[in-house]
Every structure is written in structure tokens, then in C-alpha cells.
KOLGU-4560 file (N, C-alpha, C; in nm, 3 decimals, padded with zeros to 5 digits):
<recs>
<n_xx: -01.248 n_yy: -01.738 n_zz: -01.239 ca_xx: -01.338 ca_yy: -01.626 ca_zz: -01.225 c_xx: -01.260 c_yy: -01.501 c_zz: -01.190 mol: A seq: 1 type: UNK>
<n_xx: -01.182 n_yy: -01.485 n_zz: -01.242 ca_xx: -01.051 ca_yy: -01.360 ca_zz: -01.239 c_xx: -01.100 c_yy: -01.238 c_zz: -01.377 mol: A seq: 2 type: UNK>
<n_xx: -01.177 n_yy: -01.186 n_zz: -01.377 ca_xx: -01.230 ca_yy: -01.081 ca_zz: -01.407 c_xx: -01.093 c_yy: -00.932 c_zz: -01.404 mol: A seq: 3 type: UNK>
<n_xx: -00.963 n_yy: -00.902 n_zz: -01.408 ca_xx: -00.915 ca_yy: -00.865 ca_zz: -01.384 c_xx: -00.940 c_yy: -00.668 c_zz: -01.523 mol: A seq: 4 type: UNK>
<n_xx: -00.976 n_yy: -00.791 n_zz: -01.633 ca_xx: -00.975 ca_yy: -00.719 ca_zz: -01.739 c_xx: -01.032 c_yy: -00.579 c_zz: -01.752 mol: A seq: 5 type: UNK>
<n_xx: -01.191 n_yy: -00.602 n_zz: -01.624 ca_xx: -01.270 ca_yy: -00.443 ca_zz: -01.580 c_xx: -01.239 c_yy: -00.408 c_zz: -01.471 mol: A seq: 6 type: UNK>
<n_xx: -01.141 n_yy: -00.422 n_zz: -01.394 ca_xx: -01.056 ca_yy: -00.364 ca_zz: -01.311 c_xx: -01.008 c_yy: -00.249 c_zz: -01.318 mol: A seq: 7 type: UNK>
<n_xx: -00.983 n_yy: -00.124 n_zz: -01.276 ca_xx: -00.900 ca_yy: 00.039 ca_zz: -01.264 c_xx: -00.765 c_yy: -00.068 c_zz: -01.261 mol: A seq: 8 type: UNK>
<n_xx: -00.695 n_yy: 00.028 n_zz: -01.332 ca_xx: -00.528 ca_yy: -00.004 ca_zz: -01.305 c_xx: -00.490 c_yy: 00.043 c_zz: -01.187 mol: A seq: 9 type: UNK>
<n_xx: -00.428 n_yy: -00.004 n_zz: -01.117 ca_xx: -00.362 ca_yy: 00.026 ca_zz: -00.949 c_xx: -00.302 c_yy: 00.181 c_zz: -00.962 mol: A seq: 10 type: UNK>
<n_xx: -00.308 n_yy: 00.298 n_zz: -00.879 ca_xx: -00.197 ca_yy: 00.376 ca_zz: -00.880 c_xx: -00.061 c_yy: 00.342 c_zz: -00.853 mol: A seq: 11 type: UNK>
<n_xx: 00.029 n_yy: 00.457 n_zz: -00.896 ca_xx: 00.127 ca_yy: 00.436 ca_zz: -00.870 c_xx: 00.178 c_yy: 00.423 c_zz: -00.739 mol: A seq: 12 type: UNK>
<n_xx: 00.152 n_yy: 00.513 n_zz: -00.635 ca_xx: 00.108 ca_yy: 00.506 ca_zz: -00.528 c_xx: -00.036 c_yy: 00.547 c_zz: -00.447 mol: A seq: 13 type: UNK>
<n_xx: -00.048 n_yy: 00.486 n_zz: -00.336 ca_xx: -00.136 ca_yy: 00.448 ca_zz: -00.262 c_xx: -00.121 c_yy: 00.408 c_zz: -00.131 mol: A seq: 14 type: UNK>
<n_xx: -00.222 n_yy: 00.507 n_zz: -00.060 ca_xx: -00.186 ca_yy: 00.512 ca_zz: 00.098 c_xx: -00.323 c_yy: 00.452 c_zz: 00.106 mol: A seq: 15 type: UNK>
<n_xx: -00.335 n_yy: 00.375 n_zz: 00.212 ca_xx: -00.468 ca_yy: 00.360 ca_zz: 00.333 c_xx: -00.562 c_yy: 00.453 c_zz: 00.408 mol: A seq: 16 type: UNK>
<n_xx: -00.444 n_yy: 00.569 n_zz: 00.441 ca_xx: -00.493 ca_yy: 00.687 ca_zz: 00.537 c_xx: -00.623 c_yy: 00.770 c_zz: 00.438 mol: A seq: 17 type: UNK>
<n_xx: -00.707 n_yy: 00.803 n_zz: 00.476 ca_xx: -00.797 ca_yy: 00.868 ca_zz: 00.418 c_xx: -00.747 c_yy: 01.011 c_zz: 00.395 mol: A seq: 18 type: UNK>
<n_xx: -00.653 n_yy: 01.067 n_zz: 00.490 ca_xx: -00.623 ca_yy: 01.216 ca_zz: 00.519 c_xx: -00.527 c_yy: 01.242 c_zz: 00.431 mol: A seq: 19 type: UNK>
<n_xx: -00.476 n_yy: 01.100 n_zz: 00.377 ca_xx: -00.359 ca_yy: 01.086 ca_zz: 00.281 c_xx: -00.437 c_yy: 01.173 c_zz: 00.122 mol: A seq: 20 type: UNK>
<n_xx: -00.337 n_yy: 01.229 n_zz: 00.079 ca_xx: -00.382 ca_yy: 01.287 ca_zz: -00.053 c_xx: -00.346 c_yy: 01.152 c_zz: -00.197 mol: A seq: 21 type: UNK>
<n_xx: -00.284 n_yy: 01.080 n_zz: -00.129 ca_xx: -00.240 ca_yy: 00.931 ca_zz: -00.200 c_xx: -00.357 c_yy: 00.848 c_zz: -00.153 mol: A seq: 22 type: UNK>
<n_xx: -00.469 n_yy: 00.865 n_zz: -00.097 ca_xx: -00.576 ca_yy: 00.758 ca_zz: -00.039 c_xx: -00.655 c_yy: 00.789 c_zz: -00.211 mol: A seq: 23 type: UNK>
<n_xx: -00.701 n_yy: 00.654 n_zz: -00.256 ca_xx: -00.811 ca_yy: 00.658 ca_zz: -00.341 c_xx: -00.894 c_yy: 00.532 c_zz: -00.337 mol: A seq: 24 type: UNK>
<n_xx: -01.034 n_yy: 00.606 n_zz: -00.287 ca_xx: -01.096 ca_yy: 00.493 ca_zz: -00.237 c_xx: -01.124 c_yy: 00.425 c_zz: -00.382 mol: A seq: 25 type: UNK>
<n_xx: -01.146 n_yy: 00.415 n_zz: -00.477 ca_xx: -01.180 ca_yy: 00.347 ca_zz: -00.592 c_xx: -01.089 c_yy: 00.204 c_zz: -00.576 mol: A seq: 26 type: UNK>
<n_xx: -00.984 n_yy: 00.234 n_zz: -00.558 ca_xx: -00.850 ca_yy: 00.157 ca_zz: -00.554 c_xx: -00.920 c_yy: 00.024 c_zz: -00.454 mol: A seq: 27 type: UNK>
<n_xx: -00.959 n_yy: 00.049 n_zz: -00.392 ca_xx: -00.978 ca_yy: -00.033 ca_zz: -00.233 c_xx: -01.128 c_yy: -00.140 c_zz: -00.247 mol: A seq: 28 type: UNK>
<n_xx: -01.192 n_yy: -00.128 n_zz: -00.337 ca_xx: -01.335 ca_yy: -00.159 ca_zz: -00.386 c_xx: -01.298 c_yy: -00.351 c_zz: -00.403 mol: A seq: 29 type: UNK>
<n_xx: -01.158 n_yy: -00.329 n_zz: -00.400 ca_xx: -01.128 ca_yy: -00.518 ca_zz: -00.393 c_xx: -01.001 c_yy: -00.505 c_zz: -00.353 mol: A seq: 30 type: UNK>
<n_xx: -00.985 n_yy: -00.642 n_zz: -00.290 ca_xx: -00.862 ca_yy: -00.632 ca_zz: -00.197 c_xx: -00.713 c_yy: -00.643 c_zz: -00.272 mol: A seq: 31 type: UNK>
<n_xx: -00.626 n_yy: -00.578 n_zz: -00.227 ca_xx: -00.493 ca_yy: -00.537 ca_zz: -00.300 c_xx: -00.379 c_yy: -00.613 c_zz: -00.215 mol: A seq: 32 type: UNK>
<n_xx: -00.347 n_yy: -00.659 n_zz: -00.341 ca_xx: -00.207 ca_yy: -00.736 ca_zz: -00.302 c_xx: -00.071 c_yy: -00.634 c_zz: -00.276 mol: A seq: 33 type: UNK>
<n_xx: 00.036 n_yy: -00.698 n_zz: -00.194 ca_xx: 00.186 ca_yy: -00.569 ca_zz: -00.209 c_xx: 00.270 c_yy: -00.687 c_zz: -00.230 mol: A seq: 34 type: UNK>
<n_xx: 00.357 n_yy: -00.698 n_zz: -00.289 ca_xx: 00.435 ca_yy: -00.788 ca_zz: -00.292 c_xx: 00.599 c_yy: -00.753 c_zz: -00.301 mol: A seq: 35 type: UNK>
<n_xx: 00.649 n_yy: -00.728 n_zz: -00.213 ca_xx: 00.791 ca_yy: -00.661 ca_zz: -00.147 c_xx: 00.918 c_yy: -00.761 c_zz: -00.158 mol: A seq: 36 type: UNK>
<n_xx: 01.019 n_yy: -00.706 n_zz: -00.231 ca_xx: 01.105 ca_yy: -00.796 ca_zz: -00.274 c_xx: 01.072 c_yy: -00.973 c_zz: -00.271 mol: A seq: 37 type: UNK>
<n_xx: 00.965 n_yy: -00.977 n_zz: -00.368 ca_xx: 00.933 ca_yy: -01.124 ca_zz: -00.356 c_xx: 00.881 c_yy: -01.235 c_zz: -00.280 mol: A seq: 38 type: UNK>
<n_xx: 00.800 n_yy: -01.126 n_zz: -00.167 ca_xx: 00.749 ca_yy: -01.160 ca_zz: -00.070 c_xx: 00.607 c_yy: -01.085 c_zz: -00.020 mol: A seq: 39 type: UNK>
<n_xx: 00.490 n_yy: -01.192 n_zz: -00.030 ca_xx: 00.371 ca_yy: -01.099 ca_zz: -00.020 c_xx: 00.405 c_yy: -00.981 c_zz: 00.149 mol: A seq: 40 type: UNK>
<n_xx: 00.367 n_yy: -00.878 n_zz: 00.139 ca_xx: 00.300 ca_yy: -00.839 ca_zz: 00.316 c_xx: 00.191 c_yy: -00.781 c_zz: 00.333 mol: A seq: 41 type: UNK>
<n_xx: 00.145 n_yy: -00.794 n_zz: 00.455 ca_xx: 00.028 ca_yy: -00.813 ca_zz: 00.477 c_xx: -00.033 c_yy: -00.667 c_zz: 00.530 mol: A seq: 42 type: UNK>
<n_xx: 00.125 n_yy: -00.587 n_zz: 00.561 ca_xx: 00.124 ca_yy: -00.484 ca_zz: 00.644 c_xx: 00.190 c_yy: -00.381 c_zz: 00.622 mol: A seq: 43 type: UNK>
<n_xx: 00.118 n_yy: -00.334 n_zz: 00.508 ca_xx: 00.192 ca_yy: -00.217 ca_zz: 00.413 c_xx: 00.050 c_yy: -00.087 c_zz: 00.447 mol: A seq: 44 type: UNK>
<n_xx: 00.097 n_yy: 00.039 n_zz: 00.463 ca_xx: -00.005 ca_yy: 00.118 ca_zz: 00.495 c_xx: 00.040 c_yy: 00.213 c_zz: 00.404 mol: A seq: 45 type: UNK>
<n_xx: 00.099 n_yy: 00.237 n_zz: 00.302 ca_xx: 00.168 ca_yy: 00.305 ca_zz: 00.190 c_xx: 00.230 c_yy: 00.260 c_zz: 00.105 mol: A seq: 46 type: UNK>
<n_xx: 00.218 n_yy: 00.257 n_zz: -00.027 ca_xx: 00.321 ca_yy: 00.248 ca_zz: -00.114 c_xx: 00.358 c_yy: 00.309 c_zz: -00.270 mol: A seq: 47 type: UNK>
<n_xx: 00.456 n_yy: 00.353 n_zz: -00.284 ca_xx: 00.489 ca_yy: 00.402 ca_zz: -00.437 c_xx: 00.604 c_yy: 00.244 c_zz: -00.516 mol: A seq: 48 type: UNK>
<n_xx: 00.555 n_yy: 00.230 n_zz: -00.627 ca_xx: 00.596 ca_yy: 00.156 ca_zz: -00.704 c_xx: 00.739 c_yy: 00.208 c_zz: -00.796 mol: A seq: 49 type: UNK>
<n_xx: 00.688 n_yy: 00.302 n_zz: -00.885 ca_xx: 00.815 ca_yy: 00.387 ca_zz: -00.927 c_xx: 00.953 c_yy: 00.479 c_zz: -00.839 mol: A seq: 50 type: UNK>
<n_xx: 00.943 n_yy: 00.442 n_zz: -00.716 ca_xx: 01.063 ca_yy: 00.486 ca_zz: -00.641 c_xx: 01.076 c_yy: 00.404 c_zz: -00.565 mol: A seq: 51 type: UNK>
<n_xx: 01.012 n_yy: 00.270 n_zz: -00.545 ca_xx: 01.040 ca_yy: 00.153 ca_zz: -00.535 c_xx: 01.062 c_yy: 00.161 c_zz: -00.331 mol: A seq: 52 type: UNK>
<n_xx: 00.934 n_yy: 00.231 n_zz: -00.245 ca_xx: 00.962 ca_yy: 00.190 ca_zz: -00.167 c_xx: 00.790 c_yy: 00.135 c_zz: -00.045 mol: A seq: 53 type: UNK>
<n_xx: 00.813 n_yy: 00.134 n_zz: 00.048 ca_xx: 00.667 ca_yy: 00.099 ca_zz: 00.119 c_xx: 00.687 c_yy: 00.185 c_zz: 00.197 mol: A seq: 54 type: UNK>
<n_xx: 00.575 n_yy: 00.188 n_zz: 00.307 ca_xx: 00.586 ca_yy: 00.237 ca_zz: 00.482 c_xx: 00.526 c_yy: 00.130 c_zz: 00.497 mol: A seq: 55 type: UNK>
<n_xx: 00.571 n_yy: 00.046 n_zz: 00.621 ca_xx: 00.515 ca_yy: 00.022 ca_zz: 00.713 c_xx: 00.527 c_yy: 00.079 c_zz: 00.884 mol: A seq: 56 type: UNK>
<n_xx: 00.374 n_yy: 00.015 n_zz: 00.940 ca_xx: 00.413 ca_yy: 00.027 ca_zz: 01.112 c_xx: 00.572 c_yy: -00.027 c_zz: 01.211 mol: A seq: 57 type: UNK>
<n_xx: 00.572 n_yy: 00.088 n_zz: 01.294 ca_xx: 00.718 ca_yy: 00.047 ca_zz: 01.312 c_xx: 00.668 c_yy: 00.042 c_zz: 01.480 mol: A seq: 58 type: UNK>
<n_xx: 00.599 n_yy: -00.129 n_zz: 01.515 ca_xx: 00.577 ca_yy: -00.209 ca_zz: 01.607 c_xx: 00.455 c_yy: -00.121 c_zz: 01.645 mol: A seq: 59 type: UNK>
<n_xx: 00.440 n_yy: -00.092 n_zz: 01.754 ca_xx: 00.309 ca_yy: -00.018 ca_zz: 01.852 c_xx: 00.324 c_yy: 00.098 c_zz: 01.870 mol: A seq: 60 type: UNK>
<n_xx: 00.454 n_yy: 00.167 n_zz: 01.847 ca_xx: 00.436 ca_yy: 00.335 ca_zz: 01.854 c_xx: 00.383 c_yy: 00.433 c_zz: 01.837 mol: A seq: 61 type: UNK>
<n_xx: 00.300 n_yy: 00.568 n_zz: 01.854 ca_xx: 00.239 ca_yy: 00.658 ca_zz: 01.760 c_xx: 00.290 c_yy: 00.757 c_zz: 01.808 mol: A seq: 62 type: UNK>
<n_xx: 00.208 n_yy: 00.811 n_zz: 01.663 ca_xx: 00.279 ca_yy: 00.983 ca_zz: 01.707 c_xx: 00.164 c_yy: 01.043 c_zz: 01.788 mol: A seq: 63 type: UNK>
<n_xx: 00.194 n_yy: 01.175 n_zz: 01.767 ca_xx: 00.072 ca_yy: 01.269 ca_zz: 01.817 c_xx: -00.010 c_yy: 01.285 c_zz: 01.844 mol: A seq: 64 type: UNK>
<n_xx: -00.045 n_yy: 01.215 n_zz: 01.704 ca_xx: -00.194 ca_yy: 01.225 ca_zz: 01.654 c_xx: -00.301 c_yy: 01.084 c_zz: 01.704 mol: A seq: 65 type: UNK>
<n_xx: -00.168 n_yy: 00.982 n_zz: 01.740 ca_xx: -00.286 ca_yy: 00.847 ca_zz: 01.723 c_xx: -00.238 c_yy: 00.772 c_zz: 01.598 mol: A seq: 66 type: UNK>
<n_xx: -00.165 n_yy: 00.812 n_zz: 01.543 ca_xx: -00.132 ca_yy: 00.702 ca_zz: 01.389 c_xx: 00.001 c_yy: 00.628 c_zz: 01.455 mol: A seq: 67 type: UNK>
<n_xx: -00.015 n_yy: 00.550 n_zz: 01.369 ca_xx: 00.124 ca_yy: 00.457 ca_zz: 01.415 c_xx: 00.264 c_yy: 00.498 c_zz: 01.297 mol: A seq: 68 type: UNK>
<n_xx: 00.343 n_yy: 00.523 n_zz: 01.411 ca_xx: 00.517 ca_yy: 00.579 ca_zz: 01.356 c_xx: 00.486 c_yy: 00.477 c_zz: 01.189 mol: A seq: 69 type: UNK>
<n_xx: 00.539 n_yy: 00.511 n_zz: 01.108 ca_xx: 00.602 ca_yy: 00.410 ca_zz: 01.013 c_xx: 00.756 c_yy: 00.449 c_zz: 00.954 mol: A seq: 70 type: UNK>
<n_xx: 00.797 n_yy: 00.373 n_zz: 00.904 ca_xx: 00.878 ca_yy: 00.371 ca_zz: 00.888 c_xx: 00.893 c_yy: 00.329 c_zz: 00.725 mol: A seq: 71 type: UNK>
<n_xx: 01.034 n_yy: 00.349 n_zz: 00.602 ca_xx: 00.980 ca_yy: 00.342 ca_zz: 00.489 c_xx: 01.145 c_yy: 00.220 c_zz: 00.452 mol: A seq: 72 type: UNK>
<n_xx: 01.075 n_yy: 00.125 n_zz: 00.381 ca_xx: 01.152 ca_yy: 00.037 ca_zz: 00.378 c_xx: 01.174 c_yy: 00.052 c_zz: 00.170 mol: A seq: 73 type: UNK>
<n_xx: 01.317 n_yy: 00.051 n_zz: 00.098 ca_xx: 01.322 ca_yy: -00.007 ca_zz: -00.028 c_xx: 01.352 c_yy: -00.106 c_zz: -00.100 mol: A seq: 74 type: UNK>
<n_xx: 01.290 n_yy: -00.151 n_zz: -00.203 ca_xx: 01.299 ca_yy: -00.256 ca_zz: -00.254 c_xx: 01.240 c_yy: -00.301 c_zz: -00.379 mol: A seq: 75 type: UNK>
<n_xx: 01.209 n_yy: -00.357 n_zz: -00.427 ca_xx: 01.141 ca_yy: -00.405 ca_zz: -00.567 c_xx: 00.989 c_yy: -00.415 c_zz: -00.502 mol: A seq: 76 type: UNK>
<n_xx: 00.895 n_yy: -00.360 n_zz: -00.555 ca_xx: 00.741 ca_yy: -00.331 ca_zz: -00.520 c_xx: 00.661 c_yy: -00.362 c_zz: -00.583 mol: A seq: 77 type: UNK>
<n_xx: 00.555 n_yy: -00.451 n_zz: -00.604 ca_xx: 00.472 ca_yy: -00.495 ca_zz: -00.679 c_xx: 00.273 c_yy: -00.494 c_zz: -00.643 mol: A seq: 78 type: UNK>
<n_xx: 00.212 n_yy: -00.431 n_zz: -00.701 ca_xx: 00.087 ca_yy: -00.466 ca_zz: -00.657 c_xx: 00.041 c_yy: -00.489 c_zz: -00.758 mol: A seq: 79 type: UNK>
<n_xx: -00.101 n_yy: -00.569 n_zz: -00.696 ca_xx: -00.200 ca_yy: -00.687 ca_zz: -00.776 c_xx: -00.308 c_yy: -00.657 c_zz: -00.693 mol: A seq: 80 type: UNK>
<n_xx: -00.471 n_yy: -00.730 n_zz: -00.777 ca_xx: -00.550 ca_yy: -00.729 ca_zz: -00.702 c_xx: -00.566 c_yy: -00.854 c_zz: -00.688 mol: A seq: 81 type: UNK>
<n_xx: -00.597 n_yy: -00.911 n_zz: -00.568 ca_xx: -00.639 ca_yy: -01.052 ca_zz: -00.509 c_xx: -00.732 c_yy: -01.109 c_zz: -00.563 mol: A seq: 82 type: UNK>
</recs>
């Protein structure tokens, strides 16, 4: 029952943050896989595919504002929908 076919194609990138100009809620309507050098994670709050890198949270820190520090890790980047 993998219906993938009427699916939106994923952006290239895609943030979580709403404030993000990379947030698109369309994207989010089913749950999204990241799959980081060959390894699903669970805890990606950004990512671009074509420059091949993520952000994630970097432990409990925040800034200013209340968001949590991230930090941007590279590697081979892959998303899917679940």
C-alpha cells in the first residue's frame, strides 16, 4: 500500500522551522525519511541534498531565541517518504 506515485517530490532542501524560508508545509503532510551516510536519523531539523549536508541539535543548548544551537554535519543525504 505504498502509493508513492501521488506523492510531491521532496525539496531539495527542507527545514522543520516554520520561520525557516526552507519550511514547506506540503512536504510534511507524511512522514519523511533522512538517511545520512547510510544511516537512517531520526534527528535532522534541516537538510539540503545537493550540497550534501544536514543540521542537527547540538545536545541541549540554545540560542537567544529558544531554538536549539545546531550544528551542520556533511555527507551523502538521502530523503524518502515513510
Amino acid at each position: 500500500m505504498n502509493d508513492t506515485a501521488t506523492l510531491p517530490p521532496l525539496p531539495d532542501r527542507l527545514s522543520i522551522d516554520p520561520s525557516s524560508p526552507f519550511h514547506n508545509r506540503d512536504a510534511f503532510m507524511r512522514e519523511i525519511g533522512i538517511r545520512f551516510n547510510d544511516k537512517d536519523r531520526h534527528d535532522v531539523e534541516e537538510y539540503c541534498m545537493s550540497e550534501g549536508w544536514i543540521k542537527v541539535a547540538a545536545g541541549r543548548t540554545l540560542d537567544r531565541k529558544g531554538k536549539p544551537m545546531l550544528i551542520k554535519l556533511k555527507g551523502k543525504v538521502e530523503a524518502y517518504y515513510k
